[in-house]
N, CA, C and O of each residue as an XYZ file, in Angstrom:
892
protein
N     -17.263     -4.025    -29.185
C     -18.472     -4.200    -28.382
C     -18.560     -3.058    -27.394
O     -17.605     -2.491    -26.864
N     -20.028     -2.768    -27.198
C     -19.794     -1.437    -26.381
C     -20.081     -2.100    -25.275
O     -20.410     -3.286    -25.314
N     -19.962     -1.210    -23.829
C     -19.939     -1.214    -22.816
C     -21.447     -1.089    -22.409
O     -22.252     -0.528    -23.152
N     -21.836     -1.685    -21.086
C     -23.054     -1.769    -21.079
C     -23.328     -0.535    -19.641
O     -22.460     -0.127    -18.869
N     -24.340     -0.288    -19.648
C     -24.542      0.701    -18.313
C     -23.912     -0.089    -17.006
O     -23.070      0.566    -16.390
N     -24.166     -1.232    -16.568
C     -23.839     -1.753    -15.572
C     -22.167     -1.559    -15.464
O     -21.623     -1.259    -14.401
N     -21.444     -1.772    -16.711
C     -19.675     -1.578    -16.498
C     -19.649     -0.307    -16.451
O     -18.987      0.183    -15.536
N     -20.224      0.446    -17.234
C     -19.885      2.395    -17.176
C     -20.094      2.990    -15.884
O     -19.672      4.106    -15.583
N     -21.108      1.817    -14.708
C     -21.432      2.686    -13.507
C     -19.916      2.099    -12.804
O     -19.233      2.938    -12.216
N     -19.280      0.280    -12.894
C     -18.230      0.049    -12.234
C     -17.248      0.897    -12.229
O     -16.554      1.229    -11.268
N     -17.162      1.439    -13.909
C     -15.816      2.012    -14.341
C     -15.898      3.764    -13.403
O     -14.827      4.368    -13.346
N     -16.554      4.118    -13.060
C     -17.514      5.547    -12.198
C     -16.972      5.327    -10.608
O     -16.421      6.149     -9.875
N     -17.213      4.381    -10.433
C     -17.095      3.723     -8.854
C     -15.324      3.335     -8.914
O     -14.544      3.812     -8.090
N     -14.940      2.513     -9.895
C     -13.128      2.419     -9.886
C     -12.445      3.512     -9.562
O     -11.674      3.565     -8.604
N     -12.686      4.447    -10.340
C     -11.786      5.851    -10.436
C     -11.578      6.563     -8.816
O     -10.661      6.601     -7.995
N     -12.901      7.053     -8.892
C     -12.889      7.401     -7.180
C     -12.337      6.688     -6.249
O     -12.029      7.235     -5.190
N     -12.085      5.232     -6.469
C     -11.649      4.432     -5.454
C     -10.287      4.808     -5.439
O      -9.622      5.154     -4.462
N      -9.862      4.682     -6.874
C      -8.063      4.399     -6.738
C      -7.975      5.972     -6.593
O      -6.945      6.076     -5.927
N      -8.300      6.887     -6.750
C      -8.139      8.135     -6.320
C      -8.142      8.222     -4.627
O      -7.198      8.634     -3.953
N      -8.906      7.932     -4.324
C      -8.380      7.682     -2.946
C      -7.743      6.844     -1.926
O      -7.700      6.881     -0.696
N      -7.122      5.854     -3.092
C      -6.341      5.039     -2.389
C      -5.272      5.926     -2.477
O      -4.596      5.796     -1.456
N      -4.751      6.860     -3.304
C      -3.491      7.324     -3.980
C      -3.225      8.277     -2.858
O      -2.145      8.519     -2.320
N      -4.864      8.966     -2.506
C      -4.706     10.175     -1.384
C      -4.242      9.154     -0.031
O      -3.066      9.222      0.328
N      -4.870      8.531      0.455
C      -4.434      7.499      1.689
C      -3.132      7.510      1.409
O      -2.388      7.946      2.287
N      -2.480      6.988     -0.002
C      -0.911      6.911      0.279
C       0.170      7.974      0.154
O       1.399      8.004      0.085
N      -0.804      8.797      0.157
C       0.211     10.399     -0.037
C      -0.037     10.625      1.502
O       0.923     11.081      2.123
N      -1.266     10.352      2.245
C      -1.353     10.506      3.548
C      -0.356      9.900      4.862
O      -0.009     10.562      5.840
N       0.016      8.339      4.558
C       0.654      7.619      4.918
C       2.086      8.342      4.875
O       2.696      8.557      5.922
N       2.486      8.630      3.891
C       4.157      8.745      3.832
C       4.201      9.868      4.245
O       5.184      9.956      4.980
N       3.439     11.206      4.153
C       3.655     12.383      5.353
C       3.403     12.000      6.818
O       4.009     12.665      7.658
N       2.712     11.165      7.177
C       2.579     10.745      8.446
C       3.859      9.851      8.765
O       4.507     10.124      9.775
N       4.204      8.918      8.041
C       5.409      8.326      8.273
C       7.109      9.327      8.203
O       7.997      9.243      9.051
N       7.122      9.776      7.560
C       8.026     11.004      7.418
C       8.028     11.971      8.862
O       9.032     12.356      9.462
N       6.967     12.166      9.127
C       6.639     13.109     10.352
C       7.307     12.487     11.445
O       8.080     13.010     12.248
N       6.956     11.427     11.385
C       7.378     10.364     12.731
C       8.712     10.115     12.957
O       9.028     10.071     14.146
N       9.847      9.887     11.895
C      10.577      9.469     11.641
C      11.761     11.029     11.928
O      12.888     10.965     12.418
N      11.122     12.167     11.495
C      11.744     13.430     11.663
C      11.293     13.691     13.152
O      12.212     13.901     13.943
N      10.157     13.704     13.586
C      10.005     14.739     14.728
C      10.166     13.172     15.935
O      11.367     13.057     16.179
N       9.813     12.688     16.255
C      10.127     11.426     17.032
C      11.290     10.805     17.058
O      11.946     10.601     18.080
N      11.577     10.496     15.994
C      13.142      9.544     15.993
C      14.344     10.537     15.586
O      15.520     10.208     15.740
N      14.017     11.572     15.142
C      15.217     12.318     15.131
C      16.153     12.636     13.855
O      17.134     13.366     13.710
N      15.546     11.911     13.123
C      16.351     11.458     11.847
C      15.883     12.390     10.602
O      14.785     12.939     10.501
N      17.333     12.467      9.352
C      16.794     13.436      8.065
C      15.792     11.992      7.235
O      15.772     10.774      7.412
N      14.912     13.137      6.115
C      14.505     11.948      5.188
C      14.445     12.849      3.802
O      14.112     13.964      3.402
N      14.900     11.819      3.428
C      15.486     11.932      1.522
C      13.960     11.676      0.917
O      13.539     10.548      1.176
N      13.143     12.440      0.229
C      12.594     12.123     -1.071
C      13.157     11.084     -1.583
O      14.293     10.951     -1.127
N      12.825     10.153     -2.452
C      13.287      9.226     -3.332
C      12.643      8.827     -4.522
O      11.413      8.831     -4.477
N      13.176      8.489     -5.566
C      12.330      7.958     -6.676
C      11.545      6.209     -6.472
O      11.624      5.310     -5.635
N      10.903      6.408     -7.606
C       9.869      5.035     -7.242
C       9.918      4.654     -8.724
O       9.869      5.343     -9.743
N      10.059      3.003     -8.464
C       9.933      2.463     -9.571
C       8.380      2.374     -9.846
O       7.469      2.510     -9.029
N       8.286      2.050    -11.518
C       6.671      1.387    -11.772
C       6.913      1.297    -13.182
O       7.401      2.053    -14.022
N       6.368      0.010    -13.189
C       7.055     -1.014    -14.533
C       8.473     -1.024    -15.273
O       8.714     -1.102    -16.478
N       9.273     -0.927    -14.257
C      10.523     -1.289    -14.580
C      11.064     -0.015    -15.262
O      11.806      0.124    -16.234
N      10.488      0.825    -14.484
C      10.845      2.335    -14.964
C      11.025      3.137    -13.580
O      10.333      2.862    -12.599
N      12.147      4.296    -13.570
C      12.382      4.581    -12.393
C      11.709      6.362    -12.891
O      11.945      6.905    -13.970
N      10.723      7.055    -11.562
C      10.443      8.135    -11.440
C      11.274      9.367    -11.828
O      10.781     10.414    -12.247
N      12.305      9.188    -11.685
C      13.358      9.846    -12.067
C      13.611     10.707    -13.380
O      14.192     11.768    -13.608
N      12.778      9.595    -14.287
C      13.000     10.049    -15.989
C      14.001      9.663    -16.806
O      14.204      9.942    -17.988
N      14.692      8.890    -15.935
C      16.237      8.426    -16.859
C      16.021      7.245    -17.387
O      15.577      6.277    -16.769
N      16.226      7.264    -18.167
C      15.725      5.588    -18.929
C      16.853      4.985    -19.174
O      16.961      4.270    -20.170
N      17.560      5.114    -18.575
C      18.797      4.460    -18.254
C      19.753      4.205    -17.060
O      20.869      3.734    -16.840
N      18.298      4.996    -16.154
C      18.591      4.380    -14.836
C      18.976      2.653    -14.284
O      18.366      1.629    -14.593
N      20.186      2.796    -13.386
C      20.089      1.612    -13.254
C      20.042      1.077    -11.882
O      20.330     -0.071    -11.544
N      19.460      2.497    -10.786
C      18.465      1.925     -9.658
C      17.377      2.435     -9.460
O      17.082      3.254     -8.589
N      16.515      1.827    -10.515
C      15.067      2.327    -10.774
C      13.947      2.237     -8.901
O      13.551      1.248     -8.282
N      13.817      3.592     -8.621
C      13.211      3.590     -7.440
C      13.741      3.180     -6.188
O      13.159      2.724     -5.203
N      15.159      3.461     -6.427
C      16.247      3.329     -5.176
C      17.300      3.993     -5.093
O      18.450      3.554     -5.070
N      16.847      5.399     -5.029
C      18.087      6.610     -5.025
C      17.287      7.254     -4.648
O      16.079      7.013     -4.656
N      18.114      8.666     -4.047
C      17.569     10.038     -4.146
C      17.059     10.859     -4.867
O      17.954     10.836     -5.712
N      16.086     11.863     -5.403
C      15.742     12.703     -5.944
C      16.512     13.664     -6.409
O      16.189     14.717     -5.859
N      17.565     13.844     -7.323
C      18.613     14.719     -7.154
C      17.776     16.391     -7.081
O      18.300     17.275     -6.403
N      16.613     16.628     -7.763
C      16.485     18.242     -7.029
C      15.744     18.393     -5.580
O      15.624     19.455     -4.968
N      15.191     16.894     -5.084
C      14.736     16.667     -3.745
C      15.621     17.873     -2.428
O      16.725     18.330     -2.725
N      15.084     18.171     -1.321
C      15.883     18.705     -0.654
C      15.538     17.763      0.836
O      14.398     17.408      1.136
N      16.684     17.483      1.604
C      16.224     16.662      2.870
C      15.138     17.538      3.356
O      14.907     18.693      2.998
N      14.439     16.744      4.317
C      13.358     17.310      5.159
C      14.382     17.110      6.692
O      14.813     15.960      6.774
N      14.683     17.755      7.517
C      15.299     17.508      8.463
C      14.860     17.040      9.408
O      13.659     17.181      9.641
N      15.788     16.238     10.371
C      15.140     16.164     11.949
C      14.482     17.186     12.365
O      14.749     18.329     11.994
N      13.406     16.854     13.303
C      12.549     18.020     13.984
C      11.591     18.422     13.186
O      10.768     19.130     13.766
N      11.357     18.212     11.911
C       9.972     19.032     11.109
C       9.172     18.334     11.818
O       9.226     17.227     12.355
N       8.303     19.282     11.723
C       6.806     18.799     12.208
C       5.866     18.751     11.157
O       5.933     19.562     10.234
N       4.931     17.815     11.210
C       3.739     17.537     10.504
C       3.769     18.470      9.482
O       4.130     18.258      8.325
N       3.260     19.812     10.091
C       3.163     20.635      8.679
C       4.426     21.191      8.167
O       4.202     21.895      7.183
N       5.711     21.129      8.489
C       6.478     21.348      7.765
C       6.832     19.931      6.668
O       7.444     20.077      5.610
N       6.333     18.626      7.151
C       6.054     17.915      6.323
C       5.199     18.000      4.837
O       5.455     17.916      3.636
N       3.952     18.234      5.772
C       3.302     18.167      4.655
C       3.570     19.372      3.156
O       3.221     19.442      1.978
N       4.344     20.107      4.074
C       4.513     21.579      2.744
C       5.847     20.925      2.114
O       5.946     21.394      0.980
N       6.799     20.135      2.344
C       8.001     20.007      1.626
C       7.877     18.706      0.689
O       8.572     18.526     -0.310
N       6.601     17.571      1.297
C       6.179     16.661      0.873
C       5.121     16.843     -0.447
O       5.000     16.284     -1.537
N       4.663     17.567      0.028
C       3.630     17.952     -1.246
C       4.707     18.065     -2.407
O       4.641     17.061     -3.117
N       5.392     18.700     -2.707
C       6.253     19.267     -3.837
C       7.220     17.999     -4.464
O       8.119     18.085     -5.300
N       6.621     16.604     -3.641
C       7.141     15.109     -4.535
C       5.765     14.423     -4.128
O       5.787     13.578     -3.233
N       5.268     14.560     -4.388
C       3.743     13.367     -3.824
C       4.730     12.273     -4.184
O       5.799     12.349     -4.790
N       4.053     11.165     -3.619
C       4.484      9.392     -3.956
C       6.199      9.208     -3.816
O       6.661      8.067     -3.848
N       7.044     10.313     -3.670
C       8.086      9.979     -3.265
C       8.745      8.682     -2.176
O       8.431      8.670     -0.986
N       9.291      8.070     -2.528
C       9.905      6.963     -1.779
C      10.782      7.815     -0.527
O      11.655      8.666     -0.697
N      10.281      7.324      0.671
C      11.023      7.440      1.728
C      12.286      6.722      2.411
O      12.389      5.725      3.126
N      13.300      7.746      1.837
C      14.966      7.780      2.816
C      15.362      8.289      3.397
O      15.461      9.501      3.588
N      15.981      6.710      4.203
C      16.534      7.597      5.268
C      18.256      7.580      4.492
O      18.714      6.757      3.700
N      18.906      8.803      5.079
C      20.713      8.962      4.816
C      21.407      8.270      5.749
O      21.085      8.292      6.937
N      22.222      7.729      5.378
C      23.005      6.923      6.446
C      24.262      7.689      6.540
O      24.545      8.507      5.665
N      25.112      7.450      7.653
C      26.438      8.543      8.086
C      26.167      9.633      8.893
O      27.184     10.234      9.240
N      25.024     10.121      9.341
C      24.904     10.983      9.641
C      24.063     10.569     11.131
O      24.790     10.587     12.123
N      22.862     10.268     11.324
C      22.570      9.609     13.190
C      23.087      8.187     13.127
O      23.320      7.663     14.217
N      23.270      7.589     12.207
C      23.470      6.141     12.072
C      24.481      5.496     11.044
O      24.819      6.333     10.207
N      24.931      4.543     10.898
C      25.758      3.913      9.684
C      24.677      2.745      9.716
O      23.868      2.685     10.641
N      24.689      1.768      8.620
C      23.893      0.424      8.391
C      24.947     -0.806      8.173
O      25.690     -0.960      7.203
N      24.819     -1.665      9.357
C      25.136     -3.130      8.689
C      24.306     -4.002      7.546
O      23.125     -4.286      7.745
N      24.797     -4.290      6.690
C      23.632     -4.440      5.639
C      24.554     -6.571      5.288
O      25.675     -6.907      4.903
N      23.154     -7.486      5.743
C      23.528     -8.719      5.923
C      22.565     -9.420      4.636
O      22.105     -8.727      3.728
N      22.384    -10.712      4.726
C      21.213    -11.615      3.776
C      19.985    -11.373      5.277
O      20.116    -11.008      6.446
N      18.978    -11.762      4.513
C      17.767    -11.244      5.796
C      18.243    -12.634      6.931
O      18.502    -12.558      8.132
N      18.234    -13.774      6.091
C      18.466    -15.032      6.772
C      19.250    -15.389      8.338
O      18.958    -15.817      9.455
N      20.450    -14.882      7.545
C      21.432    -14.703      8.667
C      20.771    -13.835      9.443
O      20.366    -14.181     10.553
N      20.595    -12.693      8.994
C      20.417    -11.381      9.678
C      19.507    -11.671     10.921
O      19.818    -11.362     12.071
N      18.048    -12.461     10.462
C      17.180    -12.923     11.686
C      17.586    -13.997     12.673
O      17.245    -14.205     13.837
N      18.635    -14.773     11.637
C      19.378    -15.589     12.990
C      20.202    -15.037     14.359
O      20.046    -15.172     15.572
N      21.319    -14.230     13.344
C      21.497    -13.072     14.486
C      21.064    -12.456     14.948
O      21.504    -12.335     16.091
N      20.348    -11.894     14.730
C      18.967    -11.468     15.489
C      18.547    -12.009     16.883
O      18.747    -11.411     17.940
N      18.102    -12.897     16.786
C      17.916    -14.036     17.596
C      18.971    -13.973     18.566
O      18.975    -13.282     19.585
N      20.001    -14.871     18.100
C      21.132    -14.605     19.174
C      21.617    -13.986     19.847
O      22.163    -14.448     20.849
N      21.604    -12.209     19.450
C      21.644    -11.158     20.038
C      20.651    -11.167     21.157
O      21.089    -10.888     22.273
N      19.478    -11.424     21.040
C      18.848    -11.099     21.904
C      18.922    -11.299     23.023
O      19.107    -10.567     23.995
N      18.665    -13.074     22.804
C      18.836    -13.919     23.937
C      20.189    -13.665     24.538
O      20.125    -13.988     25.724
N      21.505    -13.182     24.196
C      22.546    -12.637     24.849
C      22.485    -11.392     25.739
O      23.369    -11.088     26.539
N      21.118    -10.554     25.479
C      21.243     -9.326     25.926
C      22.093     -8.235     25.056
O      22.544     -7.208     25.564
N      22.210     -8.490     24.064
C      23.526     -7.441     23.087
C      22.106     -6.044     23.008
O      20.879     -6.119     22.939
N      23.013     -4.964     23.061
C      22.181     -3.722     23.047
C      21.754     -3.912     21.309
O      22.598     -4.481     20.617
N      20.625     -3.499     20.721
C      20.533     -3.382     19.509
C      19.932     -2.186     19.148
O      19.356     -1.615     20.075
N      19.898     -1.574     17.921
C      19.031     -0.525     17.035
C      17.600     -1.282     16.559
O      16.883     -2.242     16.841
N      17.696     -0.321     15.773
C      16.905     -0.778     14.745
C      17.175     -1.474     13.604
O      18.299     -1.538     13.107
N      15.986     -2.112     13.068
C      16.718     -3.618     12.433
C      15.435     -3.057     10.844
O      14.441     -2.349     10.685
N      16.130     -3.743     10.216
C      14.676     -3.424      8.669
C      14.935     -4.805      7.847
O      15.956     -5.425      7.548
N      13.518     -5.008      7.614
C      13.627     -6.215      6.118
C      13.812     -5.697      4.558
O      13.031     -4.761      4.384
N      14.424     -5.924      3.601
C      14.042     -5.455      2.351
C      13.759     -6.535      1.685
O      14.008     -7.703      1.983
N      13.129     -6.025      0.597
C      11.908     -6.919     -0.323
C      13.001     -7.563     -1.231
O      12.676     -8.557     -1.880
N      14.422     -7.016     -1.342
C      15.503     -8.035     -1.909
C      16.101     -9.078     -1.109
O      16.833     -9.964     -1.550
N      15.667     -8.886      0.368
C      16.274    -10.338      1.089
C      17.315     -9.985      1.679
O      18.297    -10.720      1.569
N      17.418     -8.665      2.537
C      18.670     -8.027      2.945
C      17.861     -7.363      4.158
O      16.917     -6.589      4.004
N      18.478     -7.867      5.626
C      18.420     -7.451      6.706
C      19.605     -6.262      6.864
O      20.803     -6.361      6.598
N      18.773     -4.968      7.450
C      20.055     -3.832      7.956
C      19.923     -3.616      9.177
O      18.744     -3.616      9.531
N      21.072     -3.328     10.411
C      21.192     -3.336     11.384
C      21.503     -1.930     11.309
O      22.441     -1.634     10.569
N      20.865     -0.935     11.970
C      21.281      0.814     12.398
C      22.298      0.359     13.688
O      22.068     -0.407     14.624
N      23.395      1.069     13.385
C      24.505      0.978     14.829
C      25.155      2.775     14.148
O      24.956      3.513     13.183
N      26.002      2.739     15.431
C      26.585      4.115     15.292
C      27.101      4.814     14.342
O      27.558      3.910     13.644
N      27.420      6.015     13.683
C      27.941      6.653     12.608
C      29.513      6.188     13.057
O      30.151      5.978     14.089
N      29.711      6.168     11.557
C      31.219      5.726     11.422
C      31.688      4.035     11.193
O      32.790      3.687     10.770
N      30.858      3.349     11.481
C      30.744      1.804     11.121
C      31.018      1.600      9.889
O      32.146      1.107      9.923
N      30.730      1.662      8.941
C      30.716      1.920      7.715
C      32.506      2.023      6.983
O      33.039      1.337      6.111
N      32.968      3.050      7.710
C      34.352      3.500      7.511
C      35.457      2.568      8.457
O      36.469      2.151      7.894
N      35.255      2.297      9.724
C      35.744      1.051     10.486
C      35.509      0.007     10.316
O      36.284     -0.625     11.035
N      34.742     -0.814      9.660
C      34.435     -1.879      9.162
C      35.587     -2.938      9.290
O      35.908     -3.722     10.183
N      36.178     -2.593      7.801
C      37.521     -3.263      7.767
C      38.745     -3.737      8.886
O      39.456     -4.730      8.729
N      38.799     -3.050      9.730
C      39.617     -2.817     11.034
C      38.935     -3.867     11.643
O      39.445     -4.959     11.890
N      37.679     -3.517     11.911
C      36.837     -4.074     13.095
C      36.820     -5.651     12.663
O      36.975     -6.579     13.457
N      36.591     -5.787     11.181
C      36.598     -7.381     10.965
C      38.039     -7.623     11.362
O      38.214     -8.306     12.371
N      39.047     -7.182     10.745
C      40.862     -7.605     11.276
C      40.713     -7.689     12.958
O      40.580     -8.842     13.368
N      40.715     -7.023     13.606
C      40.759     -7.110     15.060
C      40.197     -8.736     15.268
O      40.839     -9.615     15.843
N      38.928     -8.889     14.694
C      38.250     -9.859     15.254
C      38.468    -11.108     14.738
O      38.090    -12.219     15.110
N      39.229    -10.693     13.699
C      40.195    -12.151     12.907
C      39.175    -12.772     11.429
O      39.217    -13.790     10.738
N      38.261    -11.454     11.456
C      37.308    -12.063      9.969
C      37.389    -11.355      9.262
O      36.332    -10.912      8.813
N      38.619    -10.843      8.759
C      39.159    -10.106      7.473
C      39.590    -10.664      6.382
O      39.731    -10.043      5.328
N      39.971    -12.543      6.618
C      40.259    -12.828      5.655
C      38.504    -14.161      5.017
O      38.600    -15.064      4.186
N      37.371    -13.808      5.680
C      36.252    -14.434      5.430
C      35.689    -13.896      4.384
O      35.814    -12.784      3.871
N      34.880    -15.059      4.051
C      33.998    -14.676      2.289
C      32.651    -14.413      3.459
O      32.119    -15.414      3.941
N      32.210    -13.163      3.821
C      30.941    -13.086      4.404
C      30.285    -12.033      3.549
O      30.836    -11.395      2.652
N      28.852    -11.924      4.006
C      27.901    -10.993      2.638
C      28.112    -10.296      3.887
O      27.415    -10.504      4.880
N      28.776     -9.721      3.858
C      28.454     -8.114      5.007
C      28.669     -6.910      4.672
O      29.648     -6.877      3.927
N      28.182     -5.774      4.876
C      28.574     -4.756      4.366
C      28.014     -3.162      5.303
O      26.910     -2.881      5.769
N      29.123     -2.498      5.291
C      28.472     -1.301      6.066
C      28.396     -0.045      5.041
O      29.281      0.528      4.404
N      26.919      0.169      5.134
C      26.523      1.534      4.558
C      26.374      2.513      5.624
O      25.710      2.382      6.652
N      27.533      4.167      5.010
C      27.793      5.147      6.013
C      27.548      6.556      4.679
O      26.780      6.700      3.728
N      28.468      7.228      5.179
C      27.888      8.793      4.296
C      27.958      8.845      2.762
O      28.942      8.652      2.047
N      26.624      9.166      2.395
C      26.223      9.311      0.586
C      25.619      8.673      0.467
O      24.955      8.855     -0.554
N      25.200      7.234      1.389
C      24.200      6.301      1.217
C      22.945      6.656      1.439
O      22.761      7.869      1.535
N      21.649      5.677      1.594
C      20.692      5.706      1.932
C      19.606      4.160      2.028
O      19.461      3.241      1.222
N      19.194      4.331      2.935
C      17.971      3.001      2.909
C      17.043      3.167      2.847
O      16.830      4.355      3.085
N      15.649      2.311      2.511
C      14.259      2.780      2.451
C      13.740      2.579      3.220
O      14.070      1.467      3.632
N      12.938      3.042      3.846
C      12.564      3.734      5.307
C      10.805      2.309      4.917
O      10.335      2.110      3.796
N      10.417      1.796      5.935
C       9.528      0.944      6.058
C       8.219      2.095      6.191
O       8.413      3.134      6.823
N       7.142      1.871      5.671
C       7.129      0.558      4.757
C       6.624      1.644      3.031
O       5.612      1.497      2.346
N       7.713      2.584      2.835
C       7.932      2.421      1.288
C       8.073      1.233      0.449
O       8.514      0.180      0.909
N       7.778      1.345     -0.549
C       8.297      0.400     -1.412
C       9.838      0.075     -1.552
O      10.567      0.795     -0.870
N      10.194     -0.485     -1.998
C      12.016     -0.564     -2.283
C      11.860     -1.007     -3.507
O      11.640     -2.212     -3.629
N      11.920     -0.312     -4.506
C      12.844     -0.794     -5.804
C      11.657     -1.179     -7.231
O      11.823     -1.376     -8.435
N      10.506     -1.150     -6.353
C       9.138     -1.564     -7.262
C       8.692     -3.304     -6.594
O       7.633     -3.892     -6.814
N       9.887     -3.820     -5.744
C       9.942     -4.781     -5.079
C       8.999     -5.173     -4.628
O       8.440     -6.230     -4.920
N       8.511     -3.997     -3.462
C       7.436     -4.640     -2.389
C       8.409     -3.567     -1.156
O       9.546     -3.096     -1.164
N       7.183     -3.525     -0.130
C       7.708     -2.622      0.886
C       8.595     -3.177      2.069
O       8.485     -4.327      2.493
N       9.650     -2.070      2.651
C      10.368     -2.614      3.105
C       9.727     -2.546      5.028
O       9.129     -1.581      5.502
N      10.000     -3.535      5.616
C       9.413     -3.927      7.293
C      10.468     -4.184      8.015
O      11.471     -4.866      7.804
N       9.898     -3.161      9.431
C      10.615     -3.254     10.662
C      10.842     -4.784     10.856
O       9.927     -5.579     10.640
N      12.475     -5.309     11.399
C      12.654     -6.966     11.723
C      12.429     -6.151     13.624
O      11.791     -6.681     14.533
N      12.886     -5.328     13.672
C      12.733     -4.419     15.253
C      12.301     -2.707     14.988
O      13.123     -1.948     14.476
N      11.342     -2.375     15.279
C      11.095     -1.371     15.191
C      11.985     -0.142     16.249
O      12.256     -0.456     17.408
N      12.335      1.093     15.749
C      12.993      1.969     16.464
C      12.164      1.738     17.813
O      11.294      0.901     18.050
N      12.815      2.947     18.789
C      12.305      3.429     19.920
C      13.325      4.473     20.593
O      14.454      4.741     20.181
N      12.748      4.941     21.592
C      13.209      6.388     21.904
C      14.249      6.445     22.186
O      14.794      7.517     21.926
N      15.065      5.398     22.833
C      16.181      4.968     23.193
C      17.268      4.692     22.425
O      18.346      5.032     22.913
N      17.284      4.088     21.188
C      18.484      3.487     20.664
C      17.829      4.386     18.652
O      18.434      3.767     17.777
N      17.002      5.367     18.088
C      16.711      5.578     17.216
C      17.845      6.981     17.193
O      18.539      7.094     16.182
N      17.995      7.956     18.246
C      19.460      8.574     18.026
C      20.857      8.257     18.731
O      21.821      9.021     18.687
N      20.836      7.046     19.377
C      21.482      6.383     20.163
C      21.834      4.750     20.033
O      21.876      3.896     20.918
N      22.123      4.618     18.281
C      22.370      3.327     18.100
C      23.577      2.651     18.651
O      24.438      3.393     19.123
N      23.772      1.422     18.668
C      24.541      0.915     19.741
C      26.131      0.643     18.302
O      25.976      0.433     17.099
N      27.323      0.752     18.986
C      28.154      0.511     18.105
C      28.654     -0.621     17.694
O      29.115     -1.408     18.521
N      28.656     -0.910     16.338
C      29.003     -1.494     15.027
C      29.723     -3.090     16.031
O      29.313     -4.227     15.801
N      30.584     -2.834     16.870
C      31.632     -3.556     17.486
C      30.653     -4.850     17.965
O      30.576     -5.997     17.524
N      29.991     -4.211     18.983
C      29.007     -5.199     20.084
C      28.192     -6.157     19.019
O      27.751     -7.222     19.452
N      28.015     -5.869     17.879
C      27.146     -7.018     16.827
C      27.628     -7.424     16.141
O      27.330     -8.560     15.772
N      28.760     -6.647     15.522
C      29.791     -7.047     14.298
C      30.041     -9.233     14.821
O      29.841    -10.217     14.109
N      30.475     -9.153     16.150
C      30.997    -10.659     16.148
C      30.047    -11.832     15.854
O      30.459    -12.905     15.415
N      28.643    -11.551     16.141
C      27.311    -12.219     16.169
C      27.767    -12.049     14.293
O      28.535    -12.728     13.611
N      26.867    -10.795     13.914
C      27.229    -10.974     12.423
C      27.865    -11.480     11.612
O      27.381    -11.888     10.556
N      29.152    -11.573     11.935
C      30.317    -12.458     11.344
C      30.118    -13.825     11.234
O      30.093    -14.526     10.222
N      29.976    -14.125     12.429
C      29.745    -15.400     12.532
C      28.381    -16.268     11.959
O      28.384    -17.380     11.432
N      27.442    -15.547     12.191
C      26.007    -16.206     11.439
C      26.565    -16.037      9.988
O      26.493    -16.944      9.159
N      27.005    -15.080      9.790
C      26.905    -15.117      8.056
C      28.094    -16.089      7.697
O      27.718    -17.036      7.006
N      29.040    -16.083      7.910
C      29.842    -17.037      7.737
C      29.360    -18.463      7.949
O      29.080    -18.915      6.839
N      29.207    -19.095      8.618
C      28.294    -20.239      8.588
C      27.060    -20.387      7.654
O      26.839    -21.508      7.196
N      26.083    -19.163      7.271
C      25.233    -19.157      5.953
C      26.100    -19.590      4.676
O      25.801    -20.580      4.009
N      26.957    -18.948      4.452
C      27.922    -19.554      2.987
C      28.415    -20.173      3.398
O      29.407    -19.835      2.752
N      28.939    -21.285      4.256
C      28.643    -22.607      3.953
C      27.765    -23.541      3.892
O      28.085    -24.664      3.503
């Protein structure tokens, strides 16, 4: 059956649309990138993007489709500005935005659940905090100081939760997280639980001061 004039003018009017939705989102992630380099201080990784269970990458045997680095990607560093954005950005349009961990920051990486409980508790204690992120898999990350990641283990022994079944985990150097609000994974995009600020985005607070809150909410979650 053919198409009638009335669908050939919709199908006229579609194109242009999603064409500029695509430009809006090539717009978005240089603006978000910008912010994240020249404001907060931080490198950002290019990344691949899933779409239909296929990762950007080209490997069809990828097996973190739209949750890695770009291996010929090059960081964009702290301090670029806008247009050094936009010239290093152009050369991945739609790239997924990462950030590297180990380097201004390490990541406590919890269940979101716990994570917002502690959350909570922290607050109302006054505990200094970072920045906090949701992911679209159900995993709250806490930014605290470089080197968390590698002390971990210690830090749970000291505190007597070395021998606990807790979902905790610290991501430090070679890692990376997805920077809000990219997508994560083909998932759905990932959201500030606390958004940075000028104060604690190169100046996260250390691993120690939250680790005990953490421990403890998550431990009580598995049971």
């Amino acid at each position: 059956m053919g198409f009638t004039i009335g669908s050939s003018r919709s199908i006229r009017e579609i194109r242009p649309a999603k064409a500029a939705a695509r430009r809006r989102g090539r717009t978005s992630d240089r603006t978000s990138v910008a912010e994240f380099t020249g404001l907060w201080g931080w490198d950002v990784t290019p990344g691949a993007r899933a779409a239909e269970g296929r990762c950007s990458c080209g490997d069809q045997a990828c097996t973190a489709p739209g949750a890695h680095p770009l291996d010929f990607a090059a960081d964009v560093p702290a301090g670029a500005t806008l247009d050094q954005v936009t010239r290093a950005w152009g050369e991945f349009p739609g790239a997924a935005v990462l950030l590297p961990t180990g380097r201004t920051f390490d990541v406590l990486d919890v269940a979101e659940s716990a994570g917002r409980r502690a959350l909570v508790r922290m607050e109302r204690m006054g505990i200094p905090l970072g920045p906090v992120t949701a992911t679209p898999e159900g995993r709250a990350q806490f930014l605290v100081a470089p080197g968390a990641a590698a002390e971990l283990p210690e830090l749970l022994y000291r505190m007597g939760w070395d021998d606990a079944d807790l979902d905790l985990r610290g991501l430090g150097p070679g890692e990376h997280i997805t920077a809000p609000p990219s997508d994560r994974a083909g998932l759905g995009p990932v959201r500030w639980l606390r958004p940075p600020s000028l104060d604690t985005a190169t100046n996260p607070p250390p691993a120690r001061l939250l680790l005990g809150t953490l421990a403890y909410v998550s431990h009580r979650s598995g049971l």
